[in-house]
C-alpha positions as CSV (number, residue, x, y, z in Angstrom):
1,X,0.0,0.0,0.0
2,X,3.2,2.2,1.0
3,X,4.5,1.8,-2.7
4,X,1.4,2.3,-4.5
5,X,0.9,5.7,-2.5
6,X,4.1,7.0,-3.2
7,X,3.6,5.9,-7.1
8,X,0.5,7.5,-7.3
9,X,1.7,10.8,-5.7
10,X,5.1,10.9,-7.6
11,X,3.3,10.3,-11.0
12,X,0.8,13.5,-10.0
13,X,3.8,15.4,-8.8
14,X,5.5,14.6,-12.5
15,X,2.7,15.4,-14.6
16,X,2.1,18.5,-12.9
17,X,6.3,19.0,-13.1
18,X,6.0,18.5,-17.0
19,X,3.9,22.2,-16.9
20,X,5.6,24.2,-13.9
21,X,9.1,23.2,-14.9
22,X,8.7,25.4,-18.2
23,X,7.7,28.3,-16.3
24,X,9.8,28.2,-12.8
25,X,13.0,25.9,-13.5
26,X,14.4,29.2,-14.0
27,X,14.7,29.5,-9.9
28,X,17.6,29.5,-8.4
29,X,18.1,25.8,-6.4
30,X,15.1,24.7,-8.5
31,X,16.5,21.6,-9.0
32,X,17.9,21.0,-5.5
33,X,14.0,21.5,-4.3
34,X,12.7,19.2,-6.6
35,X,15.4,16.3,-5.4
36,X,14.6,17.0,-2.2
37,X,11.1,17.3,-2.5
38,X,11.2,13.6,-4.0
39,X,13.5,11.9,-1.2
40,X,11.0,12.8,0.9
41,X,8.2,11.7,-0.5
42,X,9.9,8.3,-0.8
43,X,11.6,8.6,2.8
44,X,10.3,5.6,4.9
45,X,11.2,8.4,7.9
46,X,8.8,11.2,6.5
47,X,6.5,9.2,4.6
48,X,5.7,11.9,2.5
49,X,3.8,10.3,-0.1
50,X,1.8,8.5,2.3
51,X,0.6,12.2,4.1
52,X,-0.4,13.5,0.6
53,X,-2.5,10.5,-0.7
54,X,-4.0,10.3,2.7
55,X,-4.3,14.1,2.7
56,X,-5.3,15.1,-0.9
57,X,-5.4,12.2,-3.4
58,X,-7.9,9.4,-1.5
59,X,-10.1,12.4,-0.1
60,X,-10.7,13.8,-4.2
61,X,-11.0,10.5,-5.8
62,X,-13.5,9.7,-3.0
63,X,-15.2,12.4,-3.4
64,X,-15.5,11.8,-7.5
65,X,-16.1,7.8,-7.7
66,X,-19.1,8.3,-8.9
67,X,-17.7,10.9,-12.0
68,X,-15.0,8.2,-12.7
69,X,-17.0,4.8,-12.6
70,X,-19.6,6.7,-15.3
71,X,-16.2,7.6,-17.1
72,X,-14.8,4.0,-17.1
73,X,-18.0,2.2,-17.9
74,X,-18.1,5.2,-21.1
75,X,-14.9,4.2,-21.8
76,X,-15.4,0.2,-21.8
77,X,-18.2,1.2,-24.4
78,X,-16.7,3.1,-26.5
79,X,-13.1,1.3,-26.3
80,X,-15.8,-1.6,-27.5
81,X,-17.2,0.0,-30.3
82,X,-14.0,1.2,-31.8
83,X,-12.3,-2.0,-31.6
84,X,-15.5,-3.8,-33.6
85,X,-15.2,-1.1,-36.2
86,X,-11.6,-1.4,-37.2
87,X,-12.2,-5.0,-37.0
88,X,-14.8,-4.3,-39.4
89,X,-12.7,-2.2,-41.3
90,X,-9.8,-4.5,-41.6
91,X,-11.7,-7.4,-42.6
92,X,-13.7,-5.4,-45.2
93,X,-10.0,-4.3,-46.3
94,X,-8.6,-8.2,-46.2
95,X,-11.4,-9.6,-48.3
96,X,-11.0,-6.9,-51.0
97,X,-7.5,-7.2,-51.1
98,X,-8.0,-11.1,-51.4
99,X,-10.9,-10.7,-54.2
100,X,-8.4,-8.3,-56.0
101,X,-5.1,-11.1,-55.6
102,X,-7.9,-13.6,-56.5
103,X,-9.2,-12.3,-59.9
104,X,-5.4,-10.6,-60.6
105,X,-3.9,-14.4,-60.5
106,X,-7.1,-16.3,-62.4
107,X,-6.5,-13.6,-65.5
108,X,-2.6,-14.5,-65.1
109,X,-3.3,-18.6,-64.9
110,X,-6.0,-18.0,-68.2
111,X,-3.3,-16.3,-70.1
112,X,-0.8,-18.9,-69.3
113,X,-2.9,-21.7,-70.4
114,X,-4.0,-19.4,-73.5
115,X,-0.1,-19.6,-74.5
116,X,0.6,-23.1,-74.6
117,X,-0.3,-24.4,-78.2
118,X,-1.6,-27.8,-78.7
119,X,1.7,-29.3,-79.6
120,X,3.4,-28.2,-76.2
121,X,0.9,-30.0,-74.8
122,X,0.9,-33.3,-77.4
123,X,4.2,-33.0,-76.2
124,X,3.7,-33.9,-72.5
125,X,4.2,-37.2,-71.8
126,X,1.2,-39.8,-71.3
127,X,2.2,-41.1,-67.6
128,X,2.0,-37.0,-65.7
């Protein structure tokens, strides 16, 4: 539970680092802050991550369960409905592609038998 606190509060504290850092890494010991800012959240001592879920994180995401079950279950659906439609898609694209390979090789095998003369095959012997 200790590891999956601190993983959930480190990978809030580096999406929200991917904005700020454009606009404050420009602070003098920004970098020395932020290194210390993440030993402590992953100190067993200070258990920093642990007082931020249990502070902030759990208490929002409790408060939205609802929002983000209805998001999930949306989600499921339409993750559902996209899959079937490029399924769709790439069979529809498969089967033309095999009609087109089809006809493409039945004009080539006509032609080839079109250019064998009846001597070439008087020719052949009896036993193939």
């Amino acid at each position: 539970v200790r590891w999956m606190m601190y993983w959930i509060v480190f990978a809030l504290f580096m999406t929200a680092e991917t904005f700020t850092d454009l606009l404050i890494s420009w602070l003098p010991f920004y970098y020395e802050v932020k290194m210390a800012f993440v030993v402590w959240l992953l100190s067993p001592y200070t258990r920093g991550a642990s007082l931020l879920y249990r502070r902030f994180v759990h208490p929002t995401l409790a408060r939205r369960e609802k929002d983000i079950d209805a998001f999930l279950v949306r989600a499921r659906e339409r993750g559902y409905e996209t899959a079937l439609s490029f399924g769709k898609r790439g069979l529809n694209l498969a089967a033309t592609a095999a009609v087109q390979a089809a006809t493409k090789s039945q004009g080539a095998l006509a032609g080839r038998l079109r250019s064998f003369s009846m001597h070439d095959l008087r020719s052949l012997p009896e036993e193939a």
